[in-house]
N, CA and C of each residue as an Amber inpcrd file, in Angstrom:
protein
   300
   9.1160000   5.7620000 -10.8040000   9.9690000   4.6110000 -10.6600000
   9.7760000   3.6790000 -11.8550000   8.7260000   3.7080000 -11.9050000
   8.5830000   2.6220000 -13.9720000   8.7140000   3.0560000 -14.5120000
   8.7110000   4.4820000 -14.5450000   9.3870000   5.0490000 -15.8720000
  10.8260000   4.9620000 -15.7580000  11.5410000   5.3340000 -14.8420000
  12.9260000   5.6810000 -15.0300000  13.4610000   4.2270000 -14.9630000
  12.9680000   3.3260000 -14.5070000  13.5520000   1.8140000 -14.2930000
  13.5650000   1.1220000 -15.8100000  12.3010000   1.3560000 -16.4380000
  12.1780000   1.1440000 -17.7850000  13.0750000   1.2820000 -18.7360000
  13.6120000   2.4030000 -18.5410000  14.2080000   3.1490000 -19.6840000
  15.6450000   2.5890000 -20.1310000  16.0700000   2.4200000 -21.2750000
  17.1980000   1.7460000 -21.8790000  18.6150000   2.6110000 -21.1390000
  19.4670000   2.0910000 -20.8130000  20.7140000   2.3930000 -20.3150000
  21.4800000   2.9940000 -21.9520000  22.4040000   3.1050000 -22.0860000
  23.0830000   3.7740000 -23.0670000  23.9890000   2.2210000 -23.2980000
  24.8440000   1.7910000 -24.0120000  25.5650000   0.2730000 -24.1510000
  26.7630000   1.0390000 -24.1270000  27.3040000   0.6990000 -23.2400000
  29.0780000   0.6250000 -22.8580000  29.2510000  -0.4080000 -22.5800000
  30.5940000  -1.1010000 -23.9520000  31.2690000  -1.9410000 -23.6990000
  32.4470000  -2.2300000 -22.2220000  32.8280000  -0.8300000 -21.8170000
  33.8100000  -0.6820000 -20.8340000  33.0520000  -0.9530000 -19.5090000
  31.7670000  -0.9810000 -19.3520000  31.2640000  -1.2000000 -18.5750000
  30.9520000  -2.5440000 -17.6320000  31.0330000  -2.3090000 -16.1930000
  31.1080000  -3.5550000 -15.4540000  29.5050000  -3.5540000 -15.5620000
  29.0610000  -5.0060000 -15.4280000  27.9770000  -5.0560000 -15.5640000
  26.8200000  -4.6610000 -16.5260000  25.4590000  -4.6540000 -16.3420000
  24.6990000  -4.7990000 -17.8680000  24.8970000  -2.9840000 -18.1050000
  24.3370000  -2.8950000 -19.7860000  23.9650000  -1.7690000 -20.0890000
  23.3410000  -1.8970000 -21.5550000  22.7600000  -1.1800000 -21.8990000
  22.2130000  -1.4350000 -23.4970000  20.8840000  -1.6970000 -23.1540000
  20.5250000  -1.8210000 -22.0410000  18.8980000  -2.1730000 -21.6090000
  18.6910000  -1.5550000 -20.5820000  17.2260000  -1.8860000 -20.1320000
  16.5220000  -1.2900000 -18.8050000  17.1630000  -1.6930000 -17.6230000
  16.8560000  -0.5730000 -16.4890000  17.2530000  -1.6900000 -15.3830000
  16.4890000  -2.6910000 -15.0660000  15.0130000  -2.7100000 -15.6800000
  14.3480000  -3.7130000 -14.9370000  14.7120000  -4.8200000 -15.8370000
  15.1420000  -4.8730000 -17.1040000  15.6090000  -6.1420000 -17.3380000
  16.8200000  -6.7810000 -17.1850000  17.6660000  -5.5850000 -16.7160000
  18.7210000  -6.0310000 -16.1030000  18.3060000  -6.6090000 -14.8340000
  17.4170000  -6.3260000 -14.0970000  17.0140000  -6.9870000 -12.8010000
  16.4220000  -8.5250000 -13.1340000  14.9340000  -8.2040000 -14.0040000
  14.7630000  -9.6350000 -14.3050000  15.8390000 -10.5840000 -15.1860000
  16.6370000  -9.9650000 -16.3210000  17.3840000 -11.5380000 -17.1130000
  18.9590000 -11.3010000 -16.7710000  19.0620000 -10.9270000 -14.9820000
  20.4660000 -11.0280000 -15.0780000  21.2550000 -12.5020000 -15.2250000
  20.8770000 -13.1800000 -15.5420000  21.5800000 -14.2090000 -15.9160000
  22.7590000 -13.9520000 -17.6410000  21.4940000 -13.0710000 -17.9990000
  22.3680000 -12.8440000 -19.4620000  23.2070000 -12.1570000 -19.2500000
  23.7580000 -11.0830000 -18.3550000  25.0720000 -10.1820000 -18.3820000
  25.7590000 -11.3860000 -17.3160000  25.2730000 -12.2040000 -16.4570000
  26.3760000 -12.9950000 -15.7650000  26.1330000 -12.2990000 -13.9480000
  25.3400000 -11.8880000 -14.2890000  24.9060000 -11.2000000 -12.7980000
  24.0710000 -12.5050000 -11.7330000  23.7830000 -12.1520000 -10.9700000
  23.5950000 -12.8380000  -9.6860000  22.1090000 -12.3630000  -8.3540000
  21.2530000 -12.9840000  -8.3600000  20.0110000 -12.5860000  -7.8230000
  20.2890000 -12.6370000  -6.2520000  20.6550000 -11.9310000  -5.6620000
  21.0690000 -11.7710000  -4.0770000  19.8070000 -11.5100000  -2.9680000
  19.0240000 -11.3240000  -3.5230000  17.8660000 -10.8570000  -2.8990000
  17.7050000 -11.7490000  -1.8010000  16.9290000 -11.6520000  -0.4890000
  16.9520000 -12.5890000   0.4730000  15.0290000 -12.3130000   1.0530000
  14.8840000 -13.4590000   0.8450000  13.1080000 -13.9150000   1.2800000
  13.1700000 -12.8730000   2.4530000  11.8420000 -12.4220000   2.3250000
  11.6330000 -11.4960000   3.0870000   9.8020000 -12.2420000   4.1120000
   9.9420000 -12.6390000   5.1480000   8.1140000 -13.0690000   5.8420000
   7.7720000 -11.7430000   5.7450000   7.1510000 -10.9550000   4.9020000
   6.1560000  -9.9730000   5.2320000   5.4960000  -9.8060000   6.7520000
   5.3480000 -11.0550000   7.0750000   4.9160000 -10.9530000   9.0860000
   5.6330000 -10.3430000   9.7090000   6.5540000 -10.8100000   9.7370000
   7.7490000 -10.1930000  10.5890000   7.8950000  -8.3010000  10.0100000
   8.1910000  -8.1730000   8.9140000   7.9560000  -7.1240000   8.6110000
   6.7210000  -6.0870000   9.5390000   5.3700000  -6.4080000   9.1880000
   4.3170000  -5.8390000   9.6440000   4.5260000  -6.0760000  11.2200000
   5.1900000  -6.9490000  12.1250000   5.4060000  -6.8760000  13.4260000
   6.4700000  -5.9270000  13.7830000   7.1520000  -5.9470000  13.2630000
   8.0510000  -5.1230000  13.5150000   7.6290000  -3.5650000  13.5360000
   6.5890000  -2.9380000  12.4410000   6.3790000  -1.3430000  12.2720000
   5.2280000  -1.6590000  13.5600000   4.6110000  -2.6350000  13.7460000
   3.7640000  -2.4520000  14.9440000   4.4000000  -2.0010000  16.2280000
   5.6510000  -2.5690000  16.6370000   6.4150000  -2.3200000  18.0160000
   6.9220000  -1.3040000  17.8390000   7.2200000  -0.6320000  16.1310000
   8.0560000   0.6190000  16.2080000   6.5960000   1.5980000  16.5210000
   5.6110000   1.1260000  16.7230000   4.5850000   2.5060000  16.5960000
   3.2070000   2.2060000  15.1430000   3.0770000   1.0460000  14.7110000
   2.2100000   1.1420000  14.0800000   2.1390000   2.6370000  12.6500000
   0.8080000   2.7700000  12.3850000   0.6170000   3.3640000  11.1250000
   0.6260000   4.8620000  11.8050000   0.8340000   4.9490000  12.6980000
   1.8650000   6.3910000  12.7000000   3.1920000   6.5020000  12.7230000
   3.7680000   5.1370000  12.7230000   5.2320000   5.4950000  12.8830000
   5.1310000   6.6440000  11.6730000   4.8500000   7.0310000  10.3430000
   5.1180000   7.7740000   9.4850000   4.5570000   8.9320000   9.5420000
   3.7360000   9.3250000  10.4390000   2.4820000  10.6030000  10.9230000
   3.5790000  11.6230000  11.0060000   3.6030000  12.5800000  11.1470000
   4.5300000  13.9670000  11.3460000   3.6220000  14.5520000  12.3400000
   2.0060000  14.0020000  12.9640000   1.6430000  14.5680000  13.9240000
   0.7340000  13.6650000  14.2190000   0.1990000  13.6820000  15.5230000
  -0.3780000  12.8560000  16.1080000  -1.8760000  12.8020000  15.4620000
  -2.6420000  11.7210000  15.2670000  -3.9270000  11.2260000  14.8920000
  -4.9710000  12.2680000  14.8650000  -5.2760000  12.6200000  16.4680000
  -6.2680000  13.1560000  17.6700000  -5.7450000  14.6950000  16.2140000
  -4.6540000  15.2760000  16.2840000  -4.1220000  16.9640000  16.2090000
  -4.5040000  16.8410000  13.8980000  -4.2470000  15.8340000  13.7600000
  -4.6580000  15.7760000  11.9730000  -5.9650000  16.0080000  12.1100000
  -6.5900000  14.9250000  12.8620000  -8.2150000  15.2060000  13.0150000
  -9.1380000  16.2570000  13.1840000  -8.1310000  16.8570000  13.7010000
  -8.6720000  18.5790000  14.2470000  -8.0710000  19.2350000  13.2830000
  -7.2320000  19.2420000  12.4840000  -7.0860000  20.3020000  11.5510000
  -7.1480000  20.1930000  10.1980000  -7.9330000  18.5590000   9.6320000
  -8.6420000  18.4650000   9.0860000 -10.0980000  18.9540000   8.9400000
 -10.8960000  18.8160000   9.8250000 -11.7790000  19.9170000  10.1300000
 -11.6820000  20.7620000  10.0710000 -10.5640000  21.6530000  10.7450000
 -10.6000000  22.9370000  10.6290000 -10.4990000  23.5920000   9.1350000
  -9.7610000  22.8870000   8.6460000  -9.4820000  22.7760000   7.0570000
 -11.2040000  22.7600000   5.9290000 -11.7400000  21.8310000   6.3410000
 -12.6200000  21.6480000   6.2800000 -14.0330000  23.0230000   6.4330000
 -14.1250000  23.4240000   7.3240000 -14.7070000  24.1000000   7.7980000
 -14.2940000  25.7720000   6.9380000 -13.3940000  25.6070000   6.6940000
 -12.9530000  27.1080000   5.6740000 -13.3240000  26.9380000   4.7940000
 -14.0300000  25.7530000   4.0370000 -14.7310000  25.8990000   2.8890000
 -14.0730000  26.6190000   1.4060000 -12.5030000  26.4560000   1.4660000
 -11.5030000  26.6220000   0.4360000 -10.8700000  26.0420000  -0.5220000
 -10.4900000  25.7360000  -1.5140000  -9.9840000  24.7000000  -1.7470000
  -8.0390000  25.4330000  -2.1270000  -7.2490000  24.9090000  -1.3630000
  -6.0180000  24.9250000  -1.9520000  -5.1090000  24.8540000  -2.9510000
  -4.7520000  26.2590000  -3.4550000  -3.8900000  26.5420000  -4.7770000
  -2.5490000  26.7580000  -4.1610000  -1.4670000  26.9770000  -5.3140000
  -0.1860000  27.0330000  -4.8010000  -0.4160000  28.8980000  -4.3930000
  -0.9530000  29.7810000  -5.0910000  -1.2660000  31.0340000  -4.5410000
  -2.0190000  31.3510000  -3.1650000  -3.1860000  30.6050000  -2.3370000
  -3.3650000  31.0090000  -1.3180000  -2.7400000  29.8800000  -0.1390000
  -2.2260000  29.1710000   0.0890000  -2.1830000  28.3330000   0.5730000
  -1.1710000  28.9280000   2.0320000  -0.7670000  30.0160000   2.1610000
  -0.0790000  30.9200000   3.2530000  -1.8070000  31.5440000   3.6610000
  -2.5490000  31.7350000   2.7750000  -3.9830000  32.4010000   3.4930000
  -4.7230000  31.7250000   4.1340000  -4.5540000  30.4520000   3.6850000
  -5.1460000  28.8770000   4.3090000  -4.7840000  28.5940000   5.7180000
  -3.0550000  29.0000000   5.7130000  -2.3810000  28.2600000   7.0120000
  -2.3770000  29.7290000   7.9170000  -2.8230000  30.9790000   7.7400000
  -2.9460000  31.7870000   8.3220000  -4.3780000  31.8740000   9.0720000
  -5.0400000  31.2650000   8.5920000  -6.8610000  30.9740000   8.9240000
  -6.7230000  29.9450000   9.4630000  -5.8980000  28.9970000   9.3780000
  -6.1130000  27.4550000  10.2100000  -5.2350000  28.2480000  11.6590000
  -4.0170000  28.3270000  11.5330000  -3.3000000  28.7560000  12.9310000
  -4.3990000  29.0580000  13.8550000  -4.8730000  30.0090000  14.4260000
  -5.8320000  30.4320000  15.4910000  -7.0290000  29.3850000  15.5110000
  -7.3410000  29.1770000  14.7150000  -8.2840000  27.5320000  15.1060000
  -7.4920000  26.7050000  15.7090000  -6.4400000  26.0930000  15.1730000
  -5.8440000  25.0620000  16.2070000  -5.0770000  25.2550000  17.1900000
  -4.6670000  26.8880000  16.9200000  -3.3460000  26.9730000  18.4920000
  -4.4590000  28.7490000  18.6290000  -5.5040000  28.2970000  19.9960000
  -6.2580000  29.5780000  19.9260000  -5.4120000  29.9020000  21.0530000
């Protein structure tokens, strides 16, 4: 994202809005193309209350706490370390540990 935000736009005159620069300085000096800061205050509280009622720091889990925990270990316990070549030999050795 800093890299690609960084990076100079190409300058078209035909163009609505900035170009010839980054987006991020199109973000910070839009005053110079005539642009407009819309952004709206955000309470971070409210934010963090809100992912709490949706479920807290698993709302983003793809599996429950208790079931990572266990197949972290199990992971663990194979004493392997994961390449893009065995990594079907990995999940073939974990399966029967966690679903015996």
């Amino acid at each position: 994202m800093e890299f690609r935000n960084g990076v100079h736009m190409r300058k078209d005159k035909n163009k609505a809005g900035p170009s010839g620069c980054s987006r991020n300085d199109a973000f910070t000096l839009y005053q110079t193309w005539g642009g407009q800061n819309c952004l709206l205050p955000v309470d971070v509280n409210v934010i963090r209350e809100m992912k709490e009622f949706m479920g807290g720091d698993g709302l983003l889990s793809f599996v429950p706490l208790t079931f990572a925990e266990h197949a972290e270990e199990a992971y663990i316990a194979l004493n392997i370390d994961v390449t893009m070549s065995n990594v079907w030999l990995i999940f073939n050795q974990l399966m029967p540990i966690l679903f015996p």
